[in-house]
C-alpha positions as CSV (number, residue, x, y, z in Angstrom):
1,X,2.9,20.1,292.5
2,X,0.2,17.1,291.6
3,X,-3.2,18.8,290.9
4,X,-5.4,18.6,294.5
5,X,-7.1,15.8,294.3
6,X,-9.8,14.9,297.5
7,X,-8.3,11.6,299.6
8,X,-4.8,12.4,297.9
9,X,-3.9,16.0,299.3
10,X,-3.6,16.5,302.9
11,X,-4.4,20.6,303.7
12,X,-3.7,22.6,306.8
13,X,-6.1,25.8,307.9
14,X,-4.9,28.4,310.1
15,X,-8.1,30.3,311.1
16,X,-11.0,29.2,312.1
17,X,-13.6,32.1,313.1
18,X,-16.8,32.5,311.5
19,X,-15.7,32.8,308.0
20,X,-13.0,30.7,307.8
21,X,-15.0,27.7,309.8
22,X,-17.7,27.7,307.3
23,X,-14.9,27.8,304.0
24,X,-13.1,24.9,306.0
25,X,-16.6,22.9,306.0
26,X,-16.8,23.3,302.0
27,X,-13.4,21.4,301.9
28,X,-14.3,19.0,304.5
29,X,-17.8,18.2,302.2
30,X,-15.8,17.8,299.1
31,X,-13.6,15.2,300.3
32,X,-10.3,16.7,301.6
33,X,-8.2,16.0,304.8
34,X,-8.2,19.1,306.6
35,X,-6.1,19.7,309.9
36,X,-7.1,23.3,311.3
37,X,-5.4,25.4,313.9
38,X,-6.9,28.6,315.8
39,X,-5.4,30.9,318.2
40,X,-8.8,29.8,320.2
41,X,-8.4,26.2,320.4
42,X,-12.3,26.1,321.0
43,X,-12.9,27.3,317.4
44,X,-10.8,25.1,316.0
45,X,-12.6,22.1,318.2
46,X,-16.0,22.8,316.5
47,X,-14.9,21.4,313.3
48,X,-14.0,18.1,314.9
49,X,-17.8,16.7,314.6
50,X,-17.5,17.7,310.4
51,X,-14.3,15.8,310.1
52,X,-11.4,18.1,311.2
53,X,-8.3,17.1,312.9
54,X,-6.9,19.9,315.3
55,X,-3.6,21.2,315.5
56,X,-1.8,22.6,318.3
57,X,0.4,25.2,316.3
58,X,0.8,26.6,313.5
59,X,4.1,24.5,312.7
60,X,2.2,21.2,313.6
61,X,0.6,22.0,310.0
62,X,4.2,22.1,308.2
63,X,4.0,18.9,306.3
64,X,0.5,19.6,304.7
65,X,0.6,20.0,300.5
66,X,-1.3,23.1,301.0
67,X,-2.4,25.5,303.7
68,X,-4.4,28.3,304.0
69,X,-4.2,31.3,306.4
70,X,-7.3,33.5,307.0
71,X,-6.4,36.1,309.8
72,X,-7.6,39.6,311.1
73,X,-4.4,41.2,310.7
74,X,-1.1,41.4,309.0
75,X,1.1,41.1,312.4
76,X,-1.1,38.0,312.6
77,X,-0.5,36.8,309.2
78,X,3.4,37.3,310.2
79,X,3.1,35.3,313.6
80,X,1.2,32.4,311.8
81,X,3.8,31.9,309.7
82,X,7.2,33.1,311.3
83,X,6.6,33.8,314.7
84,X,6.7,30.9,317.4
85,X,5.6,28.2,316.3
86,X,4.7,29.8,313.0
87,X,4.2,27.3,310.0
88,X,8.0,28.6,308.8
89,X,9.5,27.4,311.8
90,X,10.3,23.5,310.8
91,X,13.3,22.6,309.8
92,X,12.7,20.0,307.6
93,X,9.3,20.5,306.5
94,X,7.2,23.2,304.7
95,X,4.0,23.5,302.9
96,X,4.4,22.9,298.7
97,X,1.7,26.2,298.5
98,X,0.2,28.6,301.3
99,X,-3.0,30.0,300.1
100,X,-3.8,33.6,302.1
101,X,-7.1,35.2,301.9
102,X,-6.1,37.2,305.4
103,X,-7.2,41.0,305.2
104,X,-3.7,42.4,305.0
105,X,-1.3,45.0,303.4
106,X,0.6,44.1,299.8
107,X,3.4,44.8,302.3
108,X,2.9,42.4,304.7
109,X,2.2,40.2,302.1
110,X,5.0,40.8,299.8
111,X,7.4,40.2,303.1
112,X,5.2,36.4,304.1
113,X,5.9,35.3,300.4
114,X,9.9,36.5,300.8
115,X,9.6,34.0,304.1
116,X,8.0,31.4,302.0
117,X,10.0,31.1,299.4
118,X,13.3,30.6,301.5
119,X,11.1,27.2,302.5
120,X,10.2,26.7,299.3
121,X,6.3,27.2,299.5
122,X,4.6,29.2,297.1
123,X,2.7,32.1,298.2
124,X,-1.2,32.6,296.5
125,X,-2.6,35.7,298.2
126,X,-6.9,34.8,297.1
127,X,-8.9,37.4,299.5
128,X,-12.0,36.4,299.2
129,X,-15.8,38.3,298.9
130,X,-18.7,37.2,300.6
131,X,-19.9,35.7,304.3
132,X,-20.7,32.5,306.1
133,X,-23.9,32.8,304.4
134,X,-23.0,33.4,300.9
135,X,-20.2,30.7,301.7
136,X,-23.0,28.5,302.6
137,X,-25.0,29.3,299.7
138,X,-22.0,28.6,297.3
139,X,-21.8,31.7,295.9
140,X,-18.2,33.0,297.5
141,X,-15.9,34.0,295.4
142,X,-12.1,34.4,295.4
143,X,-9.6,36.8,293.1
144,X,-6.2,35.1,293.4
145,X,-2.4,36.1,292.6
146,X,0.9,35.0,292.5
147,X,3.0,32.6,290.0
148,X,0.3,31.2,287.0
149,X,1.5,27.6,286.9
150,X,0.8,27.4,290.9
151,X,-2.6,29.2,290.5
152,X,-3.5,26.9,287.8
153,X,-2.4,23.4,290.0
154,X,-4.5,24.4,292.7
155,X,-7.7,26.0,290.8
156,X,-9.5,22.3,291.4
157,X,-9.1,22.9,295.1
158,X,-10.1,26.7,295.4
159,X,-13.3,26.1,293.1
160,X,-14.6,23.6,296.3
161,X,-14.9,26.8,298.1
162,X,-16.9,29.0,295.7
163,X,-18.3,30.0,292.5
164,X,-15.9,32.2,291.5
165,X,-12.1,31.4,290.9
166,X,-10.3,34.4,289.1
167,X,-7.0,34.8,288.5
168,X,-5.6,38.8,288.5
169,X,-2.1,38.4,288.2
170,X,1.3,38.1,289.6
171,X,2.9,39.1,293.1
172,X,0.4,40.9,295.2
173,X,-2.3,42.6,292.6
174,X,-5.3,40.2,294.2
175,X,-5.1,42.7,297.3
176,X,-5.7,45.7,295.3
177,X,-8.5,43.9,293.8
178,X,-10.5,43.5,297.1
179,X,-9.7,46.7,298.0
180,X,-11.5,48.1,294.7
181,X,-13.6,45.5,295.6
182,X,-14.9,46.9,298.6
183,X,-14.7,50.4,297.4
184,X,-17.1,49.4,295.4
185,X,-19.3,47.9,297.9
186,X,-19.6,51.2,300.0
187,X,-20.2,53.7,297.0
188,X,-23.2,51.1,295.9
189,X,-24.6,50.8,299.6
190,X,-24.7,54.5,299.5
191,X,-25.8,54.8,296.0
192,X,-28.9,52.2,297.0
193,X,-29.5,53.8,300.3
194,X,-30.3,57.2,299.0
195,X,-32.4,56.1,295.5
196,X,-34.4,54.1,298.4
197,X,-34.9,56.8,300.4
198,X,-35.8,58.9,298.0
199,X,-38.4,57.0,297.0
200,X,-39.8,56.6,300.4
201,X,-40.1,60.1,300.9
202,X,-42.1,60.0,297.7
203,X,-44.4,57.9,299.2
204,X,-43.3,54.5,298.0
205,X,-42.5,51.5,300.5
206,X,-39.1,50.1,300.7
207,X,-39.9,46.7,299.9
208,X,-41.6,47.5,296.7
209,X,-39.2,49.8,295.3
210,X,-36.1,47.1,296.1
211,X,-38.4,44.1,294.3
212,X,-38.7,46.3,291.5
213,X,-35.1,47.0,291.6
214,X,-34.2,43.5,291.8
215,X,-36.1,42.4,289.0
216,X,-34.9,44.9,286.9
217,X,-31.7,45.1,284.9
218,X,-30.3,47.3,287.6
219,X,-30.6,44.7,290.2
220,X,-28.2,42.6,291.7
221,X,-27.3,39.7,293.9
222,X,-25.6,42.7,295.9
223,X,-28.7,44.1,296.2
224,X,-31.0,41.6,296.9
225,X,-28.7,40.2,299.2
226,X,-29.2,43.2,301.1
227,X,-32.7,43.9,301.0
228,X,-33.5,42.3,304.3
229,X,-31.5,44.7,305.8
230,X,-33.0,48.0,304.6
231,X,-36.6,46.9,304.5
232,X,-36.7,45.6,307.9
233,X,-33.8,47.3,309.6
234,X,-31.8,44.5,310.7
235,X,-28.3,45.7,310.7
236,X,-26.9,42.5,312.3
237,X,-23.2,42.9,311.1
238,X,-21.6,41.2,308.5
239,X,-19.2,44.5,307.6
240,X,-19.2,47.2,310.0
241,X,-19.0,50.8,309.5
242,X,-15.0,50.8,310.5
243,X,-13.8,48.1,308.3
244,X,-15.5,50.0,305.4
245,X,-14.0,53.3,306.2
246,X,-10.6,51.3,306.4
247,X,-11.1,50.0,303.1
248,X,-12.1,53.4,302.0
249,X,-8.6,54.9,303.2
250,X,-6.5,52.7,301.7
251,X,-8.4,52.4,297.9
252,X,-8.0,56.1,298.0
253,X,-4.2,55.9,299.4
254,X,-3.8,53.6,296.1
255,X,-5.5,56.0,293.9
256,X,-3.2,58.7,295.0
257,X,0.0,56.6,294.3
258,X,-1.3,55.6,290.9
259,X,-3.1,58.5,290.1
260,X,-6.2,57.7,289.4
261,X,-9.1,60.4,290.9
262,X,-11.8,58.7,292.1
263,X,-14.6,61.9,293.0
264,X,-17.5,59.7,293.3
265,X,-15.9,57.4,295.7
266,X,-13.9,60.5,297.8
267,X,-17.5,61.4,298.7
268,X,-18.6,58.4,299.9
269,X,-15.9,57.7,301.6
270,X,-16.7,61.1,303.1
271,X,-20.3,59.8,304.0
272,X,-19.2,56.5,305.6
273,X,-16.3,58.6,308.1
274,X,-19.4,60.7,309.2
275,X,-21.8,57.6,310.4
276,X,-18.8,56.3,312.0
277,X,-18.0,59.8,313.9
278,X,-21.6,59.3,314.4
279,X,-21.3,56.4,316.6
280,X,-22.2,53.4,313.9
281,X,-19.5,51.4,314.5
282,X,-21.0,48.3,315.3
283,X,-24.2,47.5,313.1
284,X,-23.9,46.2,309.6
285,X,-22.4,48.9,307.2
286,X,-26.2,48.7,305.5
287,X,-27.1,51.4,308.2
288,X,-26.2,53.6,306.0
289,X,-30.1,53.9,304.9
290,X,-30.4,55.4,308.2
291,X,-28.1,57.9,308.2
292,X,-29.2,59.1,304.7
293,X,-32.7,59.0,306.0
294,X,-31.6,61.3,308.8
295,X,-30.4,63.5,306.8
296,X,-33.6,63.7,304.7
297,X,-35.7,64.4,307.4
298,X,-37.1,60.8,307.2
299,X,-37.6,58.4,310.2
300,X,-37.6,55.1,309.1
301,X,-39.2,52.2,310.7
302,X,-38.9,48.1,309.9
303,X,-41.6,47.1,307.3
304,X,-41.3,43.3,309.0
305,X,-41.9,41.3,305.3
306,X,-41.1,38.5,304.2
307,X,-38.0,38.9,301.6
308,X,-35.5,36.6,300.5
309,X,-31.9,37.6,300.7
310,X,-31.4,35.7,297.6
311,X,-28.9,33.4,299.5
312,X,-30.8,30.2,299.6
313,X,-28.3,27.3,299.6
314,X,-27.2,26.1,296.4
315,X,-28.8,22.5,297.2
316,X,-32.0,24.1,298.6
């Protein structure tokens, strides 16, 4: 297809919660003619005011050059697309490329781009890391498989949504890359809960042992970003507890096929099943810090400073 071009390439979004609102509004901004569609109409409606045309149904976005699909679950991701009214369901029109950065299995991947292909889309699967606020900030980034020469036509339109456009390979790889991915994420949110725990208990405050942390060569944008969180105690979820466990389960599942121990990240995992049997299934996955305080003999209370999160928008 012709490289995406703003005012040349129409695009279709299926998916408009919180995350995929805020990625549609980074299109919108750059130029592009987006048509959206959510299960909840409403959604969908609130991008009207940044440009948006709505769509009905899926289908109704069948002769967009490219759509993406951002979804909760694989049956979704298979309803979207071949289900009633699913984007697949026109007979004479089909999307040239459908971009999916749904959290799904390779499987139920692997099977949408069998279904797309028969209509002649290509399938990109691009999950992507990072929030409506690092979204906002413009610091998302994507990891992205399927066929090169598609990946490399539409790199101009997935670097509007981010900072970070990488391409991992063929077929379905990009999904075992956000599962590492978020592997990852847990064993350092335990990692950085205990070292600041520790140091509490030795006497130091949370805020001054994370802005020393930061500034070192051991910080992050990781773990500034979530410094907020474990100095005041805000655990307003952007990950919960559940979602990490599930992650958990299936990075070790792959590490069984592929065998490929992972001791560090077996215990952790071990830690995160335990807050959730706990009952911390709704805060941020950042609570954490409190369960390793628990088990420390430490109550911890909010420090209420003033931190940065690190997020400041990119035009700010």
């Amino acid at each position: 297809m012709v490289t995406p071009t703003p005012g040349s390439t129409t695009i279709g979004w299926i998916g408009t919660g919180r995350m995929g609102a805020a990625l549609v509004r980074r299109l919108l901004a750059a130029g592009y003619d987006v048509a959206v569609h959510n299960r909840t109409r409403a959604k969908a409606e609130e991008l009207l005011a940044a440009g948006a045309t709505v769509a009905d149904r899926p289908v109704d976005l069948a002769g967009r050059d490219v759509v993406f699909t951002m979804v909760s679950a694989s049956a979704d991701l298979e309803q979207v697309t071949s289900g009633d009214g699913g984007l697949f369901t026109d007979a004479t029109r089909a999307p040239k490329v459908l971009v999916d950065s749904s959290t799904v299995s390779a499987e139920a991947s692997a099977a949408v781009r069998v279904a797309a292909a028969k209509r002649g889309t290509e399938l990109l699967a691009a999950p992507v890391s990072g929030n409506p606020k690092v979204v906002g900030s413009g610091k998302l980034t994507l990891a992205v498989s399927g066929p090169r020469a598609v990946f490399d036509d539409v790199e101009p339109l997935l670097a509007a949504l981010g900072r970070g456009v990488t391409y991992v390979g063929e077929d379905e790889v990009a999904r075992l890359v956000k599962i590492c991915h978020n592997v990852f994420l847990g064993v350092v949110t335990q990692s950085l809960a205990e070292i600041t725990v520790l140091a509490e208990k030795g006497g130091v405050s949370r805020e001054a042992f994370l802005s020393f942390l930061n500034d070192s060569v051991m910080g992050s944008v990781f773990s500034r970003y979530k410094t907020p969180a474990l100095v005041n105690l805000d655990f307003t979820p952007t990950f919960t507890m559940p979602l990490l466990r599930k992650d958990f389960d299936l990075g070790l599942a792959a590490a069984r096929e592929l065998e490929a121990p992972m001791p560090v990240a077996s215990a952790a995992a071990q830690l995160v099943a335990s807050a959730v049997g706990a009952g911390l299934v709704d805060q941020d996955f950042a609570v954490l810090i409190e369960e390793q305080a628990r088990r420390s003999g430490l109550t911890l209370v909010p420090e209420n400073a003033a931190v940065s999160d690190g997020l400041e928008p990119a035009d700010a």
